[in-house]
PDB file with one MODEL, atoms N, CA, C and O in Angstrom:
MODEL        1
ATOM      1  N   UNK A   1      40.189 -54.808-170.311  1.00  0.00           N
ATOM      2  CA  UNK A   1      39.484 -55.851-171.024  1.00  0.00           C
ATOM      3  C   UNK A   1      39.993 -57.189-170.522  1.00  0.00           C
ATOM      4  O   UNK A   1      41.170 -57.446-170.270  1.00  0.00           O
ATOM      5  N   UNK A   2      39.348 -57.699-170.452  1.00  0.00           N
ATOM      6  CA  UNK A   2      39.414 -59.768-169.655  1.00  0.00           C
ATOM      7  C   UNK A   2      39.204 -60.489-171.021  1.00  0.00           C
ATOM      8  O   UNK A   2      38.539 -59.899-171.872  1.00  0.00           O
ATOM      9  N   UNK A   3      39.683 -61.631-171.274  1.00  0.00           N
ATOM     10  CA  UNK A   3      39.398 -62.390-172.144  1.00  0.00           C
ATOM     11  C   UNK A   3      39.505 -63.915-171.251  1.00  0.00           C
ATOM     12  O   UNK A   3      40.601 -64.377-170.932  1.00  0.00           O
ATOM     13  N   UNK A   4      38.472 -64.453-170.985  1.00  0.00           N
ATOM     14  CA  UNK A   4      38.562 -66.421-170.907  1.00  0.00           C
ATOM     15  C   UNK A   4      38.325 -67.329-171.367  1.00  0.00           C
ATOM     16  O   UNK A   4      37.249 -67.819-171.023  1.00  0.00           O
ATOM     17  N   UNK A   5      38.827 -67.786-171.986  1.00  0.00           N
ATOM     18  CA  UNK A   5      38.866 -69.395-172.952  1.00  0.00           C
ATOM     19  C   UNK A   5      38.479 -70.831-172.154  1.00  0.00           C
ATOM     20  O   UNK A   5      39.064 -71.449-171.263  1.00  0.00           O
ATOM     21  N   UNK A   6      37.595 -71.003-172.669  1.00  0.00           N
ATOM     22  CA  UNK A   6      37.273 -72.164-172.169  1.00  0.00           C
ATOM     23  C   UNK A   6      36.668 -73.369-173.585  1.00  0.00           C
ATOM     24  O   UNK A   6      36.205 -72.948-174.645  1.00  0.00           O
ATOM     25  N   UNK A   7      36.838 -74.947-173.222  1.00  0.00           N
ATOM     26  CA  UNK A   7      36.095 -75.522-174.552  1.00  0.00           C
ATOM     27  C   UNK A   7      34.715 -75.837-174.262  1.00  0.00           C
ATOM     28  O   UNK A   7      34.030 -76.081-173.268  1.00  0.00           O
ATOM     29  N   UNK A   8      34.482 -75.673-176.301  1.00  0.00           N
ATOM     30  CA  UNK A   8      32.971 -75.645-175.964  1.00  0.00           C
ATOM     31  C   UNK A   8      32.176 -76.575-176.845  1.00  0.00           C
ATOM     32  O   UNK A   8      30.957 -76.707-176.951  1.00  0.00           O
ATOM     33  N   UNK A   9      33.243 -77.228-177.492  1.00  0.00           N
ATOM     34  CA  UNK A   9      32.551 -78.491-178.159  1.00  0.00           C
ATOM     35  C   UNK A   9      33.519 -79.236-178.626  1.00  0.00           C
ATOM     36  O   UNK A   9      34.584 -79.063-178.033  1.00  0.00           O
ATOM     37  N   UNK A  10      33.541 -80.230-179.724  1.00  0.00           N
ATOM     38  CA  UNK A  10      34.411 -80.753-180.889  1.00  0.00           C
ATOM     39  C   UNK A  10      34.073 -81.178-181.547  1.00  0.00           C
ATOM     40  O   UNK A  10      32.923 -81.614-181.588  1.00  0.00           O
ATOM     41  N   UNK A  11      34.991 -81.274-182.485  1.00  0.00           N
ATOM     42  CA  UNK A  11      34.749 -80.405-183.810  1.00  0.00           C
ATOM     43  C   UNK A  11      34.212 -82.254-184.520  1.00  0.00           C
ATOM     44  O   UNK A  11      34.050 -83.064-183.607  1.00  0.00           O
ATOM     45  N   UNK A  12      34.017 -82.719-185.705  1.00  0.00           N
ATOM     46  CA  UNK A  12      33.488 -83.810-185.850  1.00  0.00           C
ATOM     47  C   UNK A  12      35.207 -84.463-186.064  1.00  0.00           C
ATOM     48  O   UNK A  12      35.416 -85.673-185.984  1.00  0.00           O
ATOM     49  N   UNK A  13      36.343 -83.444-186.341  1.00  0.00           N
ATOM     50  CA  UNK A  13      37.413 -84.116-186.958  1.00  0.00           C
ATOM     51  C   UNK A  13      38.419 -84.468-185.829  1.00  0.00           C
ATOM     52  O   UNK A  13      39.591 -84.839-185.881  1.00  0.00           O
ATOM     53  N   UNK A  14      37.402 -84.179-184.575  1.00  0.00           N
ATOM     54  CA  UNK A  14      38.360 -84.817-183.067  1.00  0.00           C
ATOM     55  C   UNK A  14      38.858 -83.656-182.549  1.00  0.00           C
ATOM     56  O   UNK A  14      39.266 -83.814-181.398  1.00  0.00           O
ATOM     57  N   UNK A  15      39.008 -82.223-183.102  1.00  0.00           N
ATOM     58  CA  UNK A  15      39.544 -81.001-182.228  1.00  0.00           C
ATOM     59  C   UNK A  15      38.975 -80.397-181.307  1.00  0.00           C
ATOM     60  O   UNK A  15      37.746 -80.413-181.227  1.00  0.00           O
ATOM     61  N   UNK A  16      39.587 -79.876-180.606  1.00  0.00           N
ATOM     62  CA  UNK A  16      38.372 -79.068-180.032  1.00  0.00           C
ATOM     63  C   UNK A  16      37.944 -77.627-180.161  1.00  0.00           C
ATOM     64  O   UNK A  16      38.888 -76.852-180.310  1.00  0.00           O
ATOM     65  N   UNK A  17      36.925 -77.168-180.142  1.00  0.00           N
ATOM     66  CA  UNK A  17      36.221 -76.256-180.370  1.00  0.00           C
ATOM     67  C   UNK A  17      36.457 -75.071-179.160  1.00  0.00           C
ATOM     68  O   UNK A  17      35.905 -75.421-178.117  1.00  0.00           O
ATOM     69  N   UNK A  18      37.091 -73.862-179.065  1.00  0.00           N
ATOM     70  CA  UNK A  18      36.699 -73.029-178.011  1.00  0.00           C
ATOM     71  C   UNK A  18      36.023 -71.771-177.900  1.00  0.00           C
ATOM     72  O   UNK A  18      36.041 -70.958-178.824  1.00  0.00           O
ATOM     73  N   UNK A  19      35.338 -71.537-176.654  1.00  0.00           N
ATOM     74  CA  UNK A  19      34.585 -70.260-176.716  1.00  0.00           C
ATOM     75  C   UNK A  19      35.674 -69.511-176.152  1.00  0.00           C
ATOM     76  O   UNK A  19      36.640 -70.049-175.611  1.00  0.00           O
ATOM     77  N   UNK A  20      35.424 -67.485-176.357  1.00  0.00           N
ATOM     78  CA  UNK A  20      36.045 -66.635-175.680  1.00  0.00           C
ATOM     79  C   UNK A  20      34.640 -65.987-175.243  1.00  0.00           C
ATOM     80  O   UNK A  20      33.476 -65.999-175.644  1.00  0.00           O
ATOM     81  N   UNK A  21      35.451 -65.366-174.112  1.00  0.00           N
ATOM     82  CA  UNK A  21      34.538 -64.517-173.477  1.00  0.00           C
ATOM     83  C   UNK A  21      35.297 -63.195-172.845  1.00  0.00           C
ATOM     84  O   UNK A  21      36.169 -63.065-171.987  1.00  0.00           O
ATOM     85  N   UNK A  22      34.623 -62.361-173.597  1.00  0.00           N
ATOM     86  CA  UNK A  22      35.402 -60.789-174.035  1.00  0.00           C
ATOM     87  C   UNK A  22      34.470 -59.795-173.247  1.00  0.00           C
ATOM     88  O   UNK A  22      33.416 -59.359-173.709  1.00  0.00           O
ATOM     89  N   UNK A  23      35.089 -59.418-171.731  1.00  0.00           N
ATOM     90  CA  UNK A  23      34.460 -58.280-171.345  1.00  0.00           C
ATOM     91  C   UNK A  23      35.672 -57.166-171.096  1.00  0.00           C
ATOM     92  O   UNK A  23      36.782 -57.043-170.579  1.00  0.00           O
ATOM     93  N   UNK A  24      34.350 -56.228-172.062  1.00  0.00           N
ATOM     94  CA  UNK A  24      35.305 -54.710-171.599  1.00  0.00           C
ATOM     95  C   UNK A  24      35.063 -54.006-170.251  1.00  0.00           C
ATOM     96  O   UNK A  24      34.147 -54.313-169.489  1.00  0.00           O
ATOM     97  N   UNK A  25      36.020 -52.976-170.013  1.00  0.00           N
ATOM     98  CA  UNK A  25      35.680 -51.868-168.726  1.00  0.00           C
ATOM     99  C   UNK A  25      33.907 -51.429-168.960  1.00  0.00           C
ATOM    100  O   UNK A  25      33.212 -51.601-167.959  1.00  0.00           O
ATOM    101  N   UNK A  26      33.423 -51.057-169.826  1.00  0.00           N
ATOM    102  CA  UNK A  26      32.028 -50.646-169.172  1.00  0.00           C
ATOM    103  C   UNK A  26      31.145 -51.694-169.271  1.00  0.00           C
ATOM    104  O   UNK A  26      30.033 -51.399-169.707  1.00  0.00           O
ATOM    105  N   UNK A  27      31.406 -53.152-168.901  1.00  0.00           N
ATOM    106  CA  UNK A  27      30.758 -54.563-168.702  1.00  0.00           C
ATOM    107  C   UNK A  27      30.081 -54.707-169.740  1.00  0.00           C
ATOM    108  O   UNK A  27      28.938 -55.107-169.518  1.00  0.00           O
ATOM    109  N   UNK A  28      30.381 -54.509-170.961  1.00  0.00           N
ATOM    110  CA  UNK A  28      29.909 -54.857-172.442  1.00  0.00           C
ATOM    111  C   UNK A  28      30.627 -56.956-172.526  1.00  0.00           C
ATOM    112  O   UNK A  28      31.808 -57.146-172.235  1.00  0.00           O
ATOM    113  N   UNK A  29      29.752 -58.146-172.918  1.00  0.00           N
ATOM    114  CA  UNK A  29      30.586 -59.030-172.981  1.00  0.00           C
ATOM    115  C   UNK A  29      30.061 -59.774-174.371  1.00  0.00           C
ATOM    116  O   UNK A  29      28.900 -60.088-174.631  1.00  0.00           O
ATOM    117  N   UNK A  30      30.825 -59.900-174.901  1.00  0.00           N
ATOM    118  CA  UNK A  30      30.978 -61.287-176.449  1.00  0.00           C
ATOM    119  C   UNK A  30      31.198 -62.520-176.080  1.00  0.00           C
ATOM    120  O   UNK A  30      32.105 -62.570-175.249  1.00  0.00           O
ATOM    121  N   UNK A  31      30.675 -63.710-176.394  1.00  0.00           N
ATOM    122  CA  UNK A  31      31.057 -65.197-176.410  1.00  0.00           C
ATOM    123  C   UNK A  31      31.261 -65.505-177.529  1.00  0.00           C
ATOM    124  O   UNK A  31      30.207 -65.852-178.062  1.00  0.00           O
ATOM    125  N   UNK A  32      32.413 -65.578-178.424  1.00  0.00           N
ATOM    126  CA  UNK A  32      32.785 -65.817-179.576  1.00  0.00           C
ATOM    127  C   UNK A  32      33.398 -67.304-179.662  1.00  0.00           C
ATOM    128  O   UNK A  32      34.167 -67.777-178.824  1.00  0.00           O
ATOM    129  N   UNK A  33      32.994 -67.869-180.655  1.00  0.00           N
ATOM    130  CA  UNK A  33      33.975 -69.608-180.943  1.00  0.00           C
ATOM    131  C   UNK A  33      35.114 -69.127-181.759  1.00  0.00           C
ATOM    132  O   UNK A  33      35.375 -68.037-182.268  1.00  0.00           O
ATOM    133  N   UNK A  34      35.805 -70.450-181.722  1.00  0.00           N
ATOM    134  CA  UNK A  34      36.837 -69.703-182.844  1.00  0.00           C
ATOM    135  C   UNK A  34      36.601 -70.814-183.826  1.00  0.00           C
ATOM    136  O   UNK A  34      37.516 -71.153-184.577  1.00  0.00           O
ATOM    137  N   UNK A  35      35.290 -71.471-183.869  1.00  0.00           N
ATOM    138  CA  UNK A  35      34.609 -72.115-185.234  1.00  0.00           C
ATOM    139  C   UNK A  35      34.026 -70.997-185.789  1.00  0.00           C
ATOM    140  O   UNK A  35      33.028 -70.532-185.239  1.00  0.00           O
ATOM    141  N   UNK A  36      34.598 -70.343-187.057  1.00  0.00           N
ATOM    142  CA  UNK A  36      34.411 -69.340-187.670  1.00  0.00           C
ATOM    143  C   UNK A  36      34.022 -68.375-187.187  1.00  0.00           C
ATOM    144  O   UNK A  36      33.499 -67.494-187.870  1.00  0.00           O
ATOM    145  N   UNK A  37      34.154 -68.289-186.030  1.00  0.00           N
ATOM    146  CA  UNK A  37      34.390 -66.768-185.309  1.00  0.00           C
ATOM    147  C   UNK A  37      32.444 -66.162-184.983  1.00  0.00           C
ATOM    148  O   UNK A  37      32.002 -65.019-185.100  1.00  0.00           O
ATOM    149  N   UNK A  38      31.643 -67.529-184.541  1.00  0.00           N
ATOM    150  CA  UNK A  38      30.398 -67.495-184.203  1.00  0.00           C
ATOM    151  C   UNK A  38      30.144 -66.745-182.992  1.00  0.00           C
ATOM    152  O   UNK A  38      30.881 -66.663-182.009  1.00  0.00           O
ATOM    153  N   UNK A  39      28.823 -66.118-183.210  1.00  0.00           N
ATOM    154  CA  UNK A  39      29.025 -64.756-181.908  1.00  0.00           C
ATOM    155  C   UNK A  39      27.594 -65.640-181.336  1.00  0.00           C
ATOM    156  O   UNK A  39      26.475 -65.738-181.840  1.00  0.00           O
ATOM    157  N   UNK A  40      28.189 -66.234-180.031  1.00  0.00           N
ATOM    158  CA  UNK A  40      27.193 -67.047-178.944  1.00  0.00           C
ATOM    159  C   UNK A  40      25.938 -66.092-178.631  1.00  0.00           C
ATOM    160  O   UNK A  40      24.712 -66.109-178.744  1.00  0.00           O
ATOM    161  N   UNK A  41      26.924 -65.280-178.191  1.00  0.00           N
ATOM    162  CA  UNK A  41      26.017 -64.265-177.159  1.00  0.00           C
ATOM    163  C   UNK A  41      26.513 -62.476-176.582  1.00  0.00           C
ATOM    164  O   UNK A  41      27.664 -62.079-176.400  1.00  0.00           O
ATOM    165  N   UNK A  42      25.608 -61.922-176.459  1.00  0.00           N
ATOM    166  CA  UNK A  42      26.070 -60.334-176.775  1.00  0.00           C
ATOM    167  C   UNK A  42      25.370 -59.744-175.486  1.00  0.00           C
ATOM    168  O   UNK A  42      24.141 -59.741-175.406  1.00  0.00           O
ATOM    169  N   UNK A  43      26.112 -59.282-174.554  1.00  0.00           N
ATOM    170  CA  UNK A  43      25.854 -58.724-173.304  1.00  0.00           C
ATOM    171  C   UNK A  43      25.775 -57.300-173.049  1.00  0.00           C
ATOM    172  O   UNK A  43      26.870 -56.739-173.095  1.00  0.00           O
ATOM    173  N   UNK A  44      24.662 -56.476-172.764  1.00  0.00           N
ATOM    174  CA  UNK A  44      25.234 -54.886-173.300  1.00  0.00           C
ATOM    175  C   UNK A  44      24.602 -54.600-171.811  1.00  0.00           C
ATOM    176  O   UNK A  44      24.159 -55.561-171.182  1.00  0.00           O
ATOM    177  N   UNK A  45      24.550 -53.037-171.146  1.00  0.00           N
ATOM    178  CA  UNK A  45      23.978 -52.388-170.471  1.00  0.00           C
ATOM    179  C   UNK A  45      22.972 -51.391-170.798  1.00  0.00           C
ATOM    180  O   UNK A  45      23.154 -50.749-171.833  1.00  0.00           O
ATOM    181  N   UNK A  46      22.042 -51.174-170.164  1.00  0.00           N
ATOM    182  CA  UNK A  46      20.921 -50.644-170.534  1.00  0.00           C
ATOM    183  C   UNK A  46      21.025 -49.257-170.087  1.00  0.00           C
ATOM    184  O   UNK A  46      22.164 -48.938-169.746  1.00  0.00           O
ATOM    185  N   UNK A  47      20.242 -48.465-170.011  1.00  0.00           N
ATOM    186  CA  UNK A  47      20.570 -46.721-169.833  1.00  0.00           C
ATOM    187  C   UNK A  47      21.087 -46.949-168.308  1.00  0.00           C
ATOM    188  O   UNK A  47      22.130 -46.569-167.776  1.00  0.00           O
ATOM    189  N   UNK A  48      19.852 -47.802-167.718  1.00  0.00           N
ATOM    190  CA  UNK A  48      19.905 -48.021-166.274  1.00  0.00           C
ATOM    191  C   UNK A  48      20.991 -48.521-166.303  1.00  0.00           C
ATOM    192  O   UNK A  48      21.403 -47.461-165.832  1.00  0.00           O
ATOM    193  N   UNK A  49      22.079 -49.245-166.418  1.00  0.00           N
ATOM    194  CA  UNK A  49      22.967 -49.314-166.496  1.00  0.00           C
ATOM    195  C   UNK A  49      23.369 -51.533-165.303  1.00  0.00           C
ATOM    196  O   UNK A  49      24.248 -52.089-164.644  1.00  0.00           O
ATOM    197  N   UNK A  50      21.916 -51.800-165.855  1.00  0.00           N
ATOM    198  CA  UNK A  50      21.673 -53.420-165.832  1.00  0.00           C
ATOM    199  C   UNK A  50      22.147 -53.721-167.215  1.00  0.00           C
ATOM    200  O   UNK A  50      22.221 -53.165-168.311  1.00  0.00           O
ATOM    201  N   UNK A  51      22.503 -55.131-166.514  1.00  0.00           N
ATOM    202  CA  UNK A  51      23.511 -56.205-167.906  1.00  0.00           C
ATOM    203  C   UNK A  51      21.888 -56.373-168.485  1.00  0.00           C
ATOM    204  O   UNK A  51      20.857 -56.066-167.888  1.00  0.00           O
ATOM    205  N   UNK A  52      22.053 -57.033-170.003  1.00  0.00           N
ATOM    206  CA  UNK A  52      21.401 -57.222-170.350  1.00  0.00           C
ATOM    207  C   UNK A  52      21.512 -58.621-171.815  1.00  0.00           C
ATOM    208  O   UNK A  52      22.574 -58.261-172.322  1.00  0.00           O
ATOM    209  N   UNK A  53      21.139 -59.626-172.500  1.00  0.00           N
ATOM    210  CA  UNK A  53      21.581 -60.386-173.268  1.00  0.00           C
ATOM    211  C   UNK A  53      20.779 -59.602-174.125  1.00  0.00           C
ATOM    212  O   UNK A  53      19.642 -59.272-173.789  1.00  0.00           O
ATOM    213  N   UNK A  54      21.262 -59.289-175.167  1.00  0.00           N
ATOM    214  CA  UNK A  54      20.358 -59.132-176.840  1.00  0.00           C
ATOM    215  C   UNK A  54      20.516 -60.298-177.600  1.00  0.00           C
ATOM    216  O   UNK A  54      19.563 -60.712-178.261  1.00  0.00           O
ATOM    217  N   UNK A  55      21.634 -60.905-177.595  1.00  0.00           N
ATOM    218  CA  UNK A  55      21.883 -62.455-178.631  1.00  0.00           C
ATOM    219  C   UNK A  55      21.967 -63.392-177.657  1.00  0.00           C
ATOM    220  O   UNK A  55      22.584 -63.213-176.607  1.00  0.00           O
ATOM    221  N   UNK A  56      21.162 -64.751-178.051  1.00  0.00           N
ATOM    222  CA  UNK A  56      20.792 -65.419-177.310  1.00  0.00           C
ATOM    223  C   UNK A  56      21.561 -66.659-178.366  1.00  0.00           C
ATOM    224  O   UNK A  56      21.174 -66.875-179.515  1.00  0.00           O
ATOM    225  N   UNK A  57      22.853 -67.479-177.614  1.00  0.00           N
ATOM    226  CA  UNK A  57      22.498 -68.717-178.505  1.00  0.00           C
ATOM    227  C   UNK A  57      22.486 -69.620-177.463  1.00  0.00           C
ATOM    228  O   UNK A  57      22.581 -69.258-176.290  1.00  0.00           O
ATOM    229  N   UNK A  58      22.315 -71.406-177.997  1.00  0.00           N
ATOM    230  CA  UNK A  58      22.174 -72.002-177.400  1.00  0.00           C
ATOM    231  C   UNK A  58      23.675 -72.477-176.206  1.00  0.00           C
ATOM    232  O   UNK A  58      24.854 -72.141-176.095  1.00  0.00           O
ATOM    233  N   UNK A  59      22.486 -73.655-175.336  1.00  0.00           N
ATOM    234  CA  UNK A  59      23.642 -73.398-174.129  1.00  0.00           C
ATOM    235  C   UNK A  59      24.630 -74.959-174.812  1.00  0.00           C
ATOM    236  O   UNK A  59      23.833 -75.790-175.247  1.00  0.00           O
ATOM    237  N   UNK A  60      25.728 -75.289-174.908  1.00  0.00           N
ATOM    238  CA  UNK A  60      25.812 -76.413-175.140  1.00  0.00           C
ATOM    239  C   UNK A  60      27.179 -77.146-174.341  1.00  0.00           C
ATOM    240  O   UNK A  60      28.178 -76.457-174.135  1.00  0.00           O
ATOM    241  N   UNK A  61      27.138 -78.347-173.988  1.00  0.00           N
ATOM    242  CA  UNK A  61      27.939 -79.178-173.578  1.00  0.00           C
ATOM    243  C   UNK A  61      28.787 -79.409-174.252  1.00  0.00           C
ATOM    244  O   UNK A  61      28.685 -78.950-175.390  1.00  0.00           O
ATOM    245  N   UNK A  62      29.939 -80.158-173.945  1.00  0.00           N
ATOM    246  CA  UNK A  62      31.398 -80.810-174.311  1.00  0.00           C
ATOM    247  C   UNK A  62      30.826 -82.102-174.336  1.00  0.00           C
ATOM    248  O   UNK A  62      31.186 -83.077-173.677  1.00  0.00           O
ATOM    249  N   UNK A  63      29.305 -81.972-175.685  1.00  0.00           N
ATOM    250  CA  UNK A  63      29.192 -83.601-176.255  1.00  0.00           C
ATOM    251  C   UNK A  63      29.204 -83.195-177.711  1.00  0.00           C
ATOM    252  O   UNK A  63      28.665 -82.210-178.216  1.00  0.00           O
ATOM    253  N   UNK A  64      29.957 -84.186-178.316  1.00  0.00           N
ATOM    254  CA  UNK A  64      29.980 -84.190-179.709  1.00  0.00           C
ATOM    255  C   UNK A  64      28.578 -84.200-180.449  1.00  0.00           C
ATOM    256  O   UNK A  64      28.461 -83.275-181.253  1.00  0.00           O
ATOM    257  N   UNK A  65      27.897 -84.734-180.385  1.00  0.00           N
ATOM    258  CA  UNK A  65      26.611 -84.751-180.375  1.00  0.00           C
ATOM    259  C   UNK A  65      25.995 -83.269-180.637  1.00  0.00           C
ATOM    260  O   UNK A  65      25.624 -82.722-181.676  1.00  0.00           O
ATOM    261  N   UNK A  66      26.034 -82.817-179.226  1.00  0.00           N
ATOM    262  CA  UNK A  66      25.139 -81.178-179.173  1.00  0.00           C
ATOM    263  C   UNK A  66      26.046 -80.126-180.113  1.00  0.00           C
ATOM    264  O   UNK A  66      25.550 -79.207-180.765  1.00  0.00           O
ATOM    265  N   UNK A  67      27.179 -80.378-180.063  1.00  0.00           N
ATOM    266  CA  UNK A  67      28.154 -79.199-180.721  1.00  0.00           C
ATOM    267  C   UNK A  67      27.729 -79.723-182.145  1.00  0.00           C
ATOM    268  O   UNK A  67      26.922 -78.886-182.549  1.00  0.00           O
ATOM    269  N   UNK A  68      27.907 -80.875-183.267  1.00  0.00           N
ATOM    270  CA  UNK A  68      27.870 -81.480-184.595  1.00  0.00           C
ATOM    271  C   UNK A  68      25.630 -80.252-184.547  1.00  0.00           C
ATOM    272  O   UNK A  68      25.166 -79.430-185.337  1.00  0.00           O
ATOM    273  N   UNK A  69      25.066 -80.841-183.270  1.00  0.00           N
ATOM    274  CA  UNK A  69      23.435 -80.529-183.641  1.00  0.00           C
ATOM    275  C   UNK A  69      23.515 -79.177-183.825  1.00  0.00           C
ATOM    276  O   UNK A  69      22.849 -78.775-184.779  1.00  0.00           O
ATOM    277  N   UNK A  70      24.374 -78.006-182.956  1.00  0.00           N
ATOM    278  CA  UNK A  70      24.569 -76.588-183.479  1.00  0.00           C
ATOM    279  C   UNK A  70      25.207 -76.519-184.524  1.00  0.00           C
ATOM    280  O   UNK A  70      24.830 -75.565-185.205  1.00  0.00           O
ATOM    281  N   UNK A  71      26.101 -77.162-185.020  1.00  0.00           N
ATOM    282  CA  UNK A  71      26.652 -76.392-186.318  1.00  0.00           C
ATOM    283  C   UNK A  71      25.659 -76.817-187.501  1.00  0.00           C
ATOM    284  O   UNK A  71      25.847 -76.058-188.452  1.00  0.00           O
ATOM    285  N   UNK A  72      24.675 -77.759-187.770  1.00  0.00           N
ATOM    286  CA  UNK A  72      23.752 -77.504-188.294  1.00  0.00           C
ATOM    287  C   UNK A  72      22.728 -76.668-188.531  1.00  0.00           C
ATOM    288  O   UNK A  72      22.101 -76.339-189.538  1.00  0.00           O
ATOM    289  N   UNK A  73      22.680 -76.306-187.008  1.00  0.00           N
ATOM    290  CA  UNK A  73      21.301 -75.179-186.263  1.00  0.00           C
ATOM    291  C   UNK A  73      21.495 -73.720-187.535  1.00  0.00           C
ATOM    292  O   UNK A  73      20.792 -73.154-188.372  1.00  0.00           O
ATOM    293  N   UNK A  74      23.449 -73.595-186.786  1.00  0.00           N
ATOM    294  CA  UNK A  74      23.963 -72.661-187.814  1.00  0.00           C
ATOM    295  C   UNK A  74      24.003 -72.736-189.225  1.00  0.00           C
ATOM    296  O   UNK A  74      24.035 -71.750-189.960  1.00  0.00           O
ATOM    297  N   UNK A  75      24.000 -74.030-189.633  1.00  0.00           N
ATOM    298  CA  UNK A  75      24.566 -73.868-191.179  1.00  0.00           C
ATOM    299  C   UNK A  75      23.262 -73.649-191.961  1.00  0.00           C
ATOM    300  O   UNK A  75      23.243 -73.598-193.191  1.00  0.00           O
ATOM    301  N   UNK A  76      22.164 -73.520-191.178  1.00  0.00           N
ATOM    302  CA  UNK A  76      20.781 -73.983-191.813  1.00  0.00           C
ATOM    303  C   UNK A  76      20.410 -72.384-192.791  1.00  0.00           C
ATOM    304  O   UNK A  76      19.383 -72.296-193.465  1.00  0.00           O
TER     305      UNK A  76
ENDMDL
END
């Protein structure tokens, strides 16, 4: 299993916000925040054994702005 951290927004109180990105051995992958533990996006394989996205969230920048406009998107 791989795990990479990278940031993915901030927060309105000046922190910053990060995503993980969790792939296992049979290329299953999670994009999780650790703003309440929000699941971005969900990567699975198909019989055929192609990646595939089932959860789709949005793509967003390191602007305060777009990160404050998703956690609304979410809180809605």
């Amino acid at each position: 299993m791989s795990v990479k951290k990278e940031v993915f927004g901030i927060h309105p109180s000046g922190k910053e916000v990060y995503k993980f990105e969790i792939v296992n051995k049979q290329g299953m992958k999670a994009v999780i925040t650790n703003f309440g533990a929000i699941l971005i996006s969900l990567f699975v394989k198909d019989k055929k054994g192609k990646g595939i996205q089932i959860i789709y969230g949005p793509q967003v920048t390191v602007i305060k702005s777009d990160f404050e406009e998703y956690v609304e998107k979410v809180s809605q």
